[in-house]
Every structure is written in C-alpha cells, then in structure tokens.
N, C-alpha and C positions, 0 to 999 in steps of 0.2 A: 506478343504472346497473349493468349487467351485463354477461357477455362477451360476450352473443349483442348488447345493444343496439352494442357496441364495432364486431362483425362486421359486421354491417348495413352502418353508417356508413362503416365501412373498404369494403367492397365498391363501395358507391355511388361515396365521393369517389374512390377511389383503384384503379379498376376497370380489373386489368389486371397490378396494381402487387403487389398481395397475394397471399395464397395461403394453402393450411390445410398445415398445418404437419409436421402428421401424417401427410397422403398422401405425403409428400418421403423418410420414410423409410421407407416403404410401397415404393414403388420403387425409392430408392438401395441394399435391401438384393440387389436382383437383378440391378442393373446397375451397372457402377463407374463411375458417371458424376458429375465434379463436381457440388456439391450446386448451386451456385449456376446451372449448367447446366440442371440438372430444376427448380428453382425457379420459371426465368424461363417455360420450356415450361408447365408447370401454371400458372402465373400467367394466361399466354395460353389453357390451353383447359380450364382448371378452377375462373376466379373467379365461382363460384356456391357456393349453397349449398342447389339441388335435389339431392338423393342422384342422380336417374336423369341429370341433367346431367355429376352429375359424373362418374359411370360411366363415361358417353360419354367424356367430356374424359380419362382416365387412360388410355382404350383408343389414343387419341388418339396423346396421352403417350409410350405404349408401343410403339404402331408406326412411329412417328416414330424413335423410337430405335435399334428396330431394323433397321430399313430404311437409314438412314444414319449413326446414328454412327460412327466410325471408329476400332477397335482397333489400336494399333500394328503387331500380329499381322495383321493382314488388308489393311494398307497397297500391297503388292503387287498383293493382290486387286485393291483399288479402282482402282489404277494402269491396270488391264488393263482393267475395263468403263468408265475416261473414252474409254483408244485404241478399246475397239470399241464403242462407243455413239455416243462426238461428246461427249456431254455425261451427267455424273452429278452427283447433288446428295449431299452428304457433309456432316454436324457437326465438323465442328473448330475447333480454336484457332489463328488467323493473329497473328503479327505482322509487323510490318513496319522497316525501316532504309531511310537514305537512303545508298544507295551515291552516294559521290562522284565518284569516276571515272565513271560510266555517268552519271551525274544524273538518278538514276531511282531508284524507292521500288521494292524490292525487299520481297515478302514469304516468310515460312517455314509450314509447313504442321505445326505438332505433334506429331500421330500420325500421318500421315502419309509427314513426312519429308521433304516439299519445301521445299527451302530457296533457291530460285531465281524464284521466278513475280512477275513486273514488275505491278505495282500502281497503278491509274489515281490521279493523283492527287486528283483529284476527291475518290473512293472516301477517302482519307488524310483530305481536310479536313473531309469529313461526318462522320467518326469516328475524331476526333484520337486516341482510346483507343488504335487499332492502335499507335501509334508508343509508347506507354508500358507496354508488359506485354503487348500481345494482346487479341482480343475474341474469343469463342466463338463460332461463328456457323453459321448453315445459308447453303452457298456451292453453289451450280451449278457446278462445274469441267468448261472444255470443254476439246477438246483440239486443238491447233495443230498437225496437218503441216508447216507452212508454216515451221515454225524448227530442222524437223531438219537436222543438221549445220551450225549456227549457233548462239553462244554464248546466244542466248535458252531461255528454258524449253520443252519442250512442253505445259504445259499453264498455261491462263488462266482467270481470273475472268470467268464473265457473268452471275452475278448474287451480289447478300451480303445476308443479312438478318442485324443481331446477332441472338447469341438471348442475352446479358445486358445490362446496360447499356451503352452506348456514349457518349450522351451525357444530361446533366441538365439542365430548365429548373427549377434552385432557385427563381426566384421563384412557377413556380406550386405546388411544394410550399409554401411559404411561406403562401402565400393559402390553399390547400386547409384547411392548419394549423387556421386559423381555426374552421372546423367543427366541431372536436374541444374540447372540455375541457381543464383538466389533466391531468386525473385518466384522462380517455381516453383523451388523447395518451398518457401515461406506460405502461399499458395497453398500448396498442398497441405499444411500442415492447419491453416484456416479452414481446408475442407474437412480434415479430418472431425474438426469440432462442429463441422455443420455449417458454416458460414459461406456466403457467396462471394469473395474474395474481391470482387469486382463492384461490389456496395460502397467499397470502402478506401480511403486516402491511405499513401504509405504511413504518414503517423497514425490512423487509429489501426491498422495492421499491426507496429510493432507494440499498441497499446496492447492489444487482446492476446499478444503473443507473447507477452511480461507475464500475460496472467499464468501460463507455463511454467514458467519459471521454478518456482520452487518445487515443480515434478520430478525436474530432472535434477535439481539445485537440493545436496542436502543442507539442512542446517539453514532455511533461506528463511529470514524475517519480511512479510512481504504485510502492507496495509492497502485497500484501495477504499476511498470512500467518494460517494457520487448520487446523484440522484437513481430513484427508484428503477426499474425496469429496465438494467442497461446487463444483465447477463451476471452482476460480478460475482455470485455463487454458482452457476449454472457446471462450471467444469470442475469443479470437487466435489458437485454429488451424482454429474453423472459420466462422466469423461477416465474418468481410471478409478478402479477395483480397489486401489490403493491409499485413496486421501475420504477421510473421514470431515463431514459437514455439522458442525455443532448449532443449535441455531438458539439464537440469545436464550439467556435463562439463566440458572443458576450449575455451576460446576463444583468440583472438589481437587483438591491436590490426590487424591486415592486415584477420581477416575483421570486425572488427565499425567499422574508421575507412578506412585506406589502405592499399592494397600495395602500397607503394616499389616493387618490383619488376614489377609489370603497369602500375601507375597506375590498377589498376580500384580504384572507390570503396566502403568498405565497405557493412556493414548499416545504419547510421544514415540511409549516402543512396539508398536506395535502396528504405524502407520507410518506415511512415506509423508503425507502431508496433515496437519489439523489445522483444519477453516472454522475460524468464529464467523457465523453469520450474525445479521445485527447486531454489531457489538457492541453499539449504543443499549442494549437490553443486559449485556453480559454480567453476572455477578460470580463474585467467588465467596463461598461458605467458610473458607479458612481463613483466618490473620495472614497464615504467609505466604498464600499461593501468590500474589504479586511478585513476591521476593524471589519465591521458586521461578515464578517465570524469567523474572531480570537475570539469575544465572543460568538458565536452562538456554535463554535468546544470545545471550552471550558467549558459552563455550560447549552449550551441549550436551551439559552433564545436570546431574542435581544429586542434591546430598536427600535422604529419607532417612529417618532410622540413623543407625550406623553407618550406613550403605552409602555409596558415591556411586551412582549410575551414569552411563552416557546413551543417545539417543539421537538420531538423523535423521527425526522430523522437521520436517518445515513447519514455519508456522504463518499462519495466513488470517490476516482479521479484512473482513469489508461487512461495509455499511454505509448509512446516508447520510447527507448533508443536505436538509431540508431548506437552508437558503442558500443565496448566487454567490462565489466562491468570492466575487466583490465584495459581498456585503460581509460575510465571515471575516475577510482579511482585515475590514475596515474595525470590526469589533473585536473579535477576539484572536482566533492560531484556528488549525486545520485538522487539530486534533480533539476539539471544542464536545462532538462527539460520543468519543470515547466516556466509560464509565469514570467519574473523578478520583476514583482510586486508583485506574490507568493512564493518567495525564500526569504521570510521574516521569522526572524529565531525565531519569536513568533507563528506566524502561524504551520509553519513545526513542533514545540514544540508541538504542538495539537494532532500529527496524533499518533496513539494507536498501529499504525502496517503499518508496510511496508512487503508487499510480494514481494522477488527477482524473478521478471517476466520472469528472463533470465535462471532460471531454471525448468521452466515450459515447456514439452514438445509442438512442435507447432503441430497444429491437423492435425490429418492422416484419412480417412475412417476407416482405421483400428481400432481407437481407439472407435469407434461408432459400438457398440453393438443387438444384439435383445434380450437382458435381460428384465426384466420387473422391474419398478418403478413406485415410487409411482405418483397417478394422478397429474400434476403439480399442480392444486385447491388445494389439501389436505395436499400438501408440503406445498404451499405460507399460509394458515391459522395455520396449525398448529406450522409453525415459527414464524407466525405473535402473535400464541396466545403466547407461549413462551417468547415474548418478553416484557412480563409485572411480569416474572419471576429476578431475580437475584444470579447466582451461586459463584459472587465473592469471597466471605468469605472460599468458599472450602479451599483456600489455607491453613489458619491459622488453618485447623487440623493438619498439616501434616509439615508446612515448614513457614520459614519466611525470610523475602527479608535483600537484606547485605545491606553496608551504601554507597553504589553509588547510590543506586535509591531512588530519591528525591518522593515526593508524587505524581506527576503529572506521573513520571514512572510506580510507583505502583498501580494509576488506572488504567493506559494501561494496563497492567499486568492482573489484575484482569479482565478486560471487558473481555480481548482475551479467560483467560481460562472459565469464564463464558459462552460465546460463544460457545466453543467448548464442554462444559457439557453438554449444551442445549442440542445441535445437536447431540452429541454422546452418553448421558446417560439423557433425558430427564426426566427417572427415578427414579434419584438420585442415583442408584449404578454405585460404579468406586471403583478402587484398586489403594493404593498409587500410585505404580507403573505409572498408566496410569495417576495419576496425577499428577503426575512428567515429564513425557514427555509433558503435554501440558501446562505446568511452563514451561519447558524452550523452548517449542515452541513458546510461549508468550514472551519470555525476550529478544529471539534473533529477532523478530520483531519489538520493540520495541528499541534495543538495536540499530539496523539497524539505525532507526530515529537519535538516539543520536551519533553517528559515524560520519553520516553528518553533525550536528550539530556543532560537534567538528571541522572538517573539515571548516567552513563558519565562527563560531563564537568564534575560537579559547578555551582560556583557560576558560571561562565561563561554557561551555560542558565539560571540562575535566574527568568529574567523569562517565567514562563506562566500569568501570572493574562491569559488572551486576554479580551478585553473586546470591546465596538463602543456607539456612542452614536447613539441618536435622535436623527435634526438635529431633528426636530418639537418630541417632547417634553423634549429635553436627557438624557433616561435613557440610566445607562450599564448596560447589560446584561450581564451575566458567561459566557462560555460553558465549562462543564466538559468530561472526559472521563469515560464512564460507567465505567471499567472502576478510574479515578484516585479515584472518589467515595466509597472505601470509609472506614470508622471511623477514628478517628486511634488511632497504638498507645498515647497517654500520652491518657487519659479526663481528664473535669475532677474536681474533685473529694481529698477528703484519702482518701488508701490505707489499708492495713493498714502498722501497725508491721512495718518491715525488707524495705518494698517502695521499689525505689528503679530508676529508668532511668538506663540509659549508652550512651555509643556505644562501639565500638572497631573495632580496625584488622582486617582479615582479608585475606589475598591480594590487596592494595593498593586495597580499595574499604572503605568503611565501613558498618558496618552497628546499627542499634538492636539493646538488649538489656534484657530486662526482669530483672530479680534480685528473688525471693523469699525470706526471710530466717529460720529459724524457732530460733529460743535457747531453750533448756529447760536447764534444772540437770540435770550430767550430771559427765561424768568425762573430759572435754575433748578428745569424739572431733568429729571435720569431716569433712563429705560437699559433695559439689558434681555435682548432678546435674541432669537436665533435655539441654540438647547445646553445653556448653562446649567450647573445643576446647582443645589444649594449652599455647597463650600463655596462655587464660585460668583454666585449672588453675594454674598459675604466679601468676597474679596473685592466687589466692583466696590461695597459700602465701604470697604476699608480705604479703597483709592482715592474717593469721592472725598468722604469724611478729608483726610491728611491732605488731599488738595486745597480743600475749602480753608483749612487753615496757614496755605503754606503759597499762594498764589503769588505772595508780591517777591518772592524765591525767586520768580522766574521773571523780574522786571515788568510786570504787569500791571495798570492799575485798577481795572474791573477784578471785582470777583466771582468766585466760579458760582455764585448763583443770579449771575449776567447771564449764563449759558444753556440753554437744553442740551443737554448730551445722550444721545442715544446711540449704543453698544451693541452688533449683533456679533453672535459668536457662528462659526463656524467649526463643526464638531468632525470631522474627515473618520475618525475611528470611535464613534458612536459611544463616548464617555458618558457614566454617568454623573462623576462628578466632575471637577475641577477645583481643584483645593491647588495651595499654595504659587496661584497665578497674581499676586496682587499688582508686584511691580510692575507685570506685563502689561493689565491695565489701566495702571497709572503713565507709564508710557504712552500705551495708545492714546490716554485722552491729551496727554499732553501735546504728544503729535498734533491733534486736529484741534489744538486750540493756536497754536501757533505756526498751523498749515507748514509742516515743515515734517517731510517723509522721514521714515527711520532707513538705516542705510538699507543697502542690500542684503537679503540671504541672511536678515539677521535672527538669533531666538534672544529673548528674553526670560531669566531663570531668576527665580527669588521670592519671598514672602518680606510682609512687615507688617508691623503693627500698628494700632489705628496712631500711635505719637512718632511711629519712621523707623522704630528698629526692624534691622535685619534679621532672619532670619538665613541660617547658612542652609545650603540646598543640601537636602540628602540624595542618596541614590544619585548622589554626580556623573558616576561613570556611566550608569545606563541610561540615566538623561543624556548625557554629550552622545552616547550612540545613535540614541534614537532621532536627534537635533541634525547629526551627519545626514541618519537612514533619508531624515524628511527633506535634505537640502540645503539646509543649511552651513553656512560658512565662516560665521561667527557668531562667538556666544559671549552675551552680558549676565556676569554673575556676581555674586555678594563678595567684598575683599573677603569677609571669614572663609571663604572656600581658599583660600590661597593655601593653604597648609594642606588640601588637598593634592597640590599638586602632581608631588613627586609618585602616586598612588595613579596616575590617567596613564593609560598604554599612551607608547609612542606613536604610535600607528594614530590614534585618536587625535594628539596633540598635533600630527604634521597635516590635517585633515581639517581644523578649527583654530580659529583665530581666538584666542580667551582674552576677553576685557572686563577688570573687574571694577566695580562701583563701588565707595562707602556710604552715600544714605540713596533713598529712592527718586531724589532730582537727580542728583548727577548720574543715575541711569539714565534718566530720561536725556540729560545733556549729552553723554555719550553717545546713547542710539540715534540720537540724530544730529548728532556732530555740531553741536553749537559751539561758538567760540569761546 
C-alpha cells in the first residue's frame, strides 16, 4: 500500500469530501480566509489529481474568492452594491437565534455586520448548523425596499449554499469505511491533519492519532508533555471549529464553568474540546477552580451557585519537559511540570491517558505531504457526531482487566480504546487482534498516569502491575511502560566488599542510594564523596564516630583510625539530601574493613545515634516499595519496626525477605552473614 494507492481510493469513495492538502496552504497564505472555508471550495473544484484540472480548479478557487468574500473592511461596500444591484452574492459566516418576541429566526451576517435579516425557517431546519455556531456560506443577498422605515431588515436571503459542512449522513461514511483497510483508514486520517504518513513508524502513527482522541471522546482527560516543536497543540487550534486552545496564563472558574453574574456558560459547555497550552504557565485566579476541576475531570458536572451543571468537553493539557525523560524519572515524576497547585494527586488520578511527547518526532517539512484528506469541516463533524456514540464495552467480547486496575483505571481504559474504535473502525468492524493492540495501547497510557502516581503518592498507587486476560486462551498478559522498563538499581548477584544500598529521606520524598566503601590501612583519614548531601555527611560522621568507639565489637584489634576510608555515594534519583542512612554506612564501612560482601539484593534501612540508638524507620511501607521498585530482596531494618508489621500489604511481604537487627553491629553482622 502506498500514499498514491490511499489518494485514488480517497478520491473515488469520498469524491468532493477530500482535498490535497498542500494547495490549502498554497492559498491561505494570500488570503485570510478560514482554512476550513478554502478546504471545502478546493474539495468542490479541485478533488482530482490531473495537474491541468487542477490548475483550473485553483483558478476557480481564487476567483471565487475574490469576487465575493467579504472583508470586514469592505462591509459598507458590499452594503451599497446589494441597494444598487437588487441582489449580490457575498461568502460569509451567518448565524442565526430565535427571537422570542418576534417568533422569528433572526440571522447575523460576520463580516459584514448584519445582525438583523429574518431567516426562513425552512432555511433553519435544512441546516440545524446555523443555530449552533454559524455556517460559512456563499448567500445571494437581495435587497428589500419594501421594509424601509419598518423594524425589519433591508436586506434578505434568496439564496444559501454552505460552503462547510452543514449537515452529516454518518451512516454513509460508516458504509464508505468499509472500502479502506486499517491501515488506510488510519493513513488517511494522518492526511487529513496534513502529515505524510509514510515519515512515520506505526507507533508514532498511533501516537499523533491519540491526539484525536478526545474529538471524538466526550469527557476525555487527555495530557501529552514533550519537547518543543513536536505539533502537540497544532490540532485544537487548527483541525476542528470545535476545540478551543487556551494558552498559559491566568483563567477563572466564570470563563472556564459559570458566570454567576451573566449566567452565560463557561468553556466546558460550549466546546467539544479545552486545550491548555503551556500548562507549565497555567494559573487559576480562584481558590477553587482546582477543585471544580477535579469534579468536572471526574463525572462531568460542576456545582456553581446552586446550580449542578453537566458538560462533554474534553479536556486536554500539553506542554514541555525541558529535560530527557531519564533524567526526570531519575529526580522527580512526569508531571514535575505541571503548575504545583495541579500536581494534586486526585486531580492527576483523573487524566485517562498520558501520551509520551518525547517520543513524538519534532516536525520536519518533510513530514508535510501533498497527499489528499479529508476537508478539515467533514473531519471536525463527523468526530463530533461520533462522539454521542460509545465503543467501550468492545473489550468484554474478547478480554477482561487483571486485579491492579481499580475502576477509575478501567474507565480510562475503555474511553481510550473507545476512541480509538471511533476513529479507526467507525464501522464497527475490527479483528481481535486489532483490539488488542489498542487495549494495551490504552493500558500503557493510562498506566503512565499511575507510575507517577506511585512515584508522588507512594504506597496508595502501588497496584501498576496493569494486566488484561484472554477469555479464549485464559493468558494473562502484562502490559508495561517503555520509558518504566529500565535496569533495576540493585542488580542480582554478590557485589564488591563495602557495597551496600539504602534508602533515605530528602525534601520529604525518598530516594535509593548506592554507597561504595573502600578501607586501606592508613592513618584514620574519611572522605565521603560522589553527591551526598548534608544530612548524609552527618550520618557518615555518625558511623565513623560509633565505629571508632565500638571496633574491638567486631573482634578487631586495630582501630578505626589504622584506616583511610573513603565513601562514594552514588545518587541514581538525583537526591538532595540523604538523611536517616547512618546504619547503611556503617554497614558499608564495616563490609570493607573485613572484606566481606553484604549479601545479595540487599537494602539497609535505619538511623542511630552517635552512642547506637535506634531510630525506628518511618515511612516503612513506602520504603519497602520503593526497596522492591529498585530490586531488591531483602530488607535490614530496626527490631522497633517489628510492631510494624501487621500494617505491610501482603503482596509486599511475599516480595521481601524482613530481617531485623537490635543495635548497628549486629546489622552489620546480619548483612553480611557472619557467624
């Protein structure tokens, strides 16, 4: 298959409907004419793909344009040749309202400026459009003597062609569907947006085809964040008539829900999608627009006033991640970003799908085509109509979700592959197979969410082993996240003498540490190098110190100022502290004083004071998580945690071997197994 066999087929089935892509901005750079305006015009006199056709058709195009569209600036004008003509044909945007008092459809004229001329109703019910936004249109405007000095307009309609969509028969796209492939469907649906389909690998196809999604997807919580220049707002501010592009700054619960004071309805109702652009800029002016949002992302409604309102916008945030998705995971979560009033970990719980921006290629000229797609009008309604459809239930022919995903996961789940049915089999035919790939293209976006979740909120997120089962073969499938699938920090295997892992506390998040430990007979100098931070400079002095008076403990009879010891730390998730690791390097040193490894896969958890008291560990449980996360397989911890116990999930305890110590040698004896 190729792009020219794609064009053909598109031409044939959908002849009228399509257009090349490329002539669109061939034109729109010399006339300010909405795109979806010149879209539908070239659809009409340029769905060929003879060169000398289509010459004609552009010329077409062009003089069409100029002859009648209508500049705000020349409004006047055109005023003066309907009174001395009788009648002129003009491009505009009409909408129309039902005055009550009169009981008459009143329309408005755009650029023009008429905002008076009575509207057959007829004309209304052929093209319900007028009444929801406007239709573009090539209109005959004549002119009525007959109503000067009377409250009617002088001028009327006598004739309206839209020139975008006005209205859809979905079910003969549906049927046409058929014709196409997957794979050409999908194809087509990249040309539509402009892209060259053939730039690109089938994973960053179903990437840029996520970004859909919540077009056709009511109610779809959708985030992508990525480096600069990769498109991720490009199709909400120019791809459908419908989704509105916010771009960082400051908002209000008025303009984005209710204004108590007009009673006019925000952005939610009154748009199919709201895109925050830079949402690293975004502020909200109210205490509780957060709040509004977290129930708005959730069921769709919001309380204002007295009032409980509902609304089937999507809601769409992207923006950057100025460093490599490595070095974020190593220090902080994915939603680092976000404004810190929106790193609220009910909110983030909301969002349906996170698309990794950083694997999105950044646009090239080359990836920009002169394929032919569909008129952007016929795209943005026919997703629009779409989205009072529902495909989620698809799954349970085929497959059903494992016991990590709570119900909030498995709506995500469902919207996403919903979504992508729409778009890719509006239909209704698909082959297990294909919907299985877009199950776990739904689980690992979703799963994404839950990662960082874990990550912010610890052991409450724990459960993201996402799964789904074969009803056929009973197989339970695992689905990962690529970017999650990196090495574990604690490898299997016995280390080097005076290597030993810990976790500790830093700016109230936890973080692994690896400590290297190296003892030579020396004259009892200590270094601690690598990127410790000041709690855990402290804690080598604590080790040091209680070693120096506790060496003959370990059947020794030099003491520790026989010895140079030099400590470098290895920091994997870029801490800046390291507080309550003392025993860990006490351990270590001890290891590389009696060259004797600690076991495998081991952590070390605990503080103590410079005279050996314990300190019980806090944050037990999302330490032992994060100890699993890193690899490890057993964990040394203080007897005081013993009273802990009953409080560790089971899942954690069959996962971790607990051995507990009562003073800071006999950790040291434990980890490395002395007799």
């Amino acid at each position: 298959m190729t792009t020219e066999d794609v064009d053909r087929k598109a031409l044939d089935v959908f002849s009228g409907r399509v257009v090349r892509k490329d002539l669109v901005q061939d034109i729109k750079s010399g006339v300010n004419v909405p795109t979806y305006v010149l879209e539908y015009l070239i659809g009409q006199y340029c769905a060929t793909d003879d060169e000398e056709s289509l010459e004609e058709g552009l010329e077409k195009v062009k003089e069409i344009l100029s002859k009648h569209y209508v500049r705000p600036d020349e409004a006047e004008f055109v005023k003066s040749e309907v009174r001395e003509r009788g009648r002129y044909r003009v491009i505009d945007k009409v909408t129309v309202r039902l005055d009550e008092q009169q009981d008459a459809y009143i329309g408005s004229f755009v650029n023009l400026g008429l905002s008076d001329v009575e509207i057959n109703e007829h004309l209304v019910s052929k093209h319900p459009k007028l009444l929801g936004g406007g239709v573009w249109a090539i209109i005959d405007l004549e002119y009525l003597p007959e109503n000067a000095n009377s409250p009617k307009s002088l001028f009327g309609i006598d004739s309206f062609k839209p020139i975008q969509v006005s209205n859809l028969d979905l079910d003969q796209l549906k049927d046409r569907r058929k014709d196409f492939t997957r794979d050409e469907w999908m194809d087509l649906l990249l040309q539509t947006v402009g892209y060259d389909p053939s730039s690109f690998s089938d994973r960053e196809k179903f990437l840029f085809l996520a970004r859909c999604i919540p077009l056709v997807e009511s109610n779809y919580n959708y985030v992508e964040l990525g480096p600069r220049g990769t498109g991720k707002s490009y199709l909400y501010r120019e791809i459908s008539p419908h989704s509105i592009l916010i771009s960082g700054g400051k908002t209000t619960v008025a303009k984005l829900f209710l204004n108590l004071n007009t009673g006019r309805i925000g952005l939610v109702g009154r748009w199919d999608v709201v895109a925050f652009d830079e949402v690293g800029g975004l502020q909200f002016s109210d205490s509780e627009a957060v709040q509004m949002l977290k129930d708005y992302m959730e069921s769709g409604s919001f309380s204002r006033g007295t009032e409980e309102l509902t609304a089937q916008a999507s809601m769409v945030y992207v923006g950057n991640i100025d460093l490599d998705v490595e070095g974020v995971l190593k220090s902080s979560h994915l939603f680092e970003p976000f404004p810190e009033d929106m790193q609220d970990l009910a909110l983030i719980d909301r969002f349906h799908y996170y698309l990794p921006g950083w694997e999105v290629p950044k646009m090239r000229s080359e990836f920009f085509g002169d394929q032919f797609g569909f008129i952007v009008d016929y795209f943005a309604e026919f997703v629009r109509e779409l989205r009072k459809e529902s495909y989620g239930d698809a799954i349970n022919e085929e497959f059903a979700f494992g016991d990590h995903l709570n119900q909030r996961d498995e709506k995500a789940v469902r919207k996403t592959v919903s979504g992508l049915l729409k778009l890719l089999h509006p239909h209704g035919e698909y082959t297990k197979e294909e919907l299985r790939e877009y199950l776990e293209f739904a689980m690992e976006g979703r799963r994404r969410v839950k990662e960082q979740l874990k990550r912010i909120g610890g052991m409450e997120y724990r459960a993201v082993e996402f799964s789904y089962l074969d009803l056929d073969t009973k197989e339970e499938i695992y689905v990962s996240v690529p970017e999650e699938a990196d090495e574990a920090l604690i490898p299997p295997g016995t280390q080097q003498a005076g290597t030993v892992y810990t976790i500790g506390e830093s700016e109230g998040r936890h973080a692994p540490f690896r400590i290297e430990t190296q003892t030579l007979p020396g004259s009892g100098k200590t270094n601690i190098s690598g990127t410790p931070g000041k709690r855990m400079k402290e804690s080598f002095e604590t080790a040091c110190d209680y070693l120096q008076a506790n060496m003959r403990e370990l059947s020794r009879e030099e003491t520790l100022g026989e010895y140079d010891i030099n400590v470098q730390i290895l920091n994997p998730s870029d801490a800046n502290e390291g507080g309550e690791t003392s025993v860990g390097l006490l351990v270590g040193i001890v290891s590389g004083i009696l060259d004797r490894p600690v076991r495998p896969q081991t952590v070390v958890l605990g503080s103590m004071s410079l005279m050996g008291e314990l300190v019980s560990v806090s944050s037990l449980i999302d330490k032992l998580q994060l100890s699993a996360d890193s690899g490890g397989k057993t964990v040394l911890l203080p007897a005081k945690n013993k009273e802990d116990l009953p409080k560790i999930p089971d899942e954690l305890l069959d996962q971790l071997q607990l051995v507990f110590y009562t003073n800071p040698l006999d950790a040291a004896s434990k980890a490395i197994e002395l007799e």
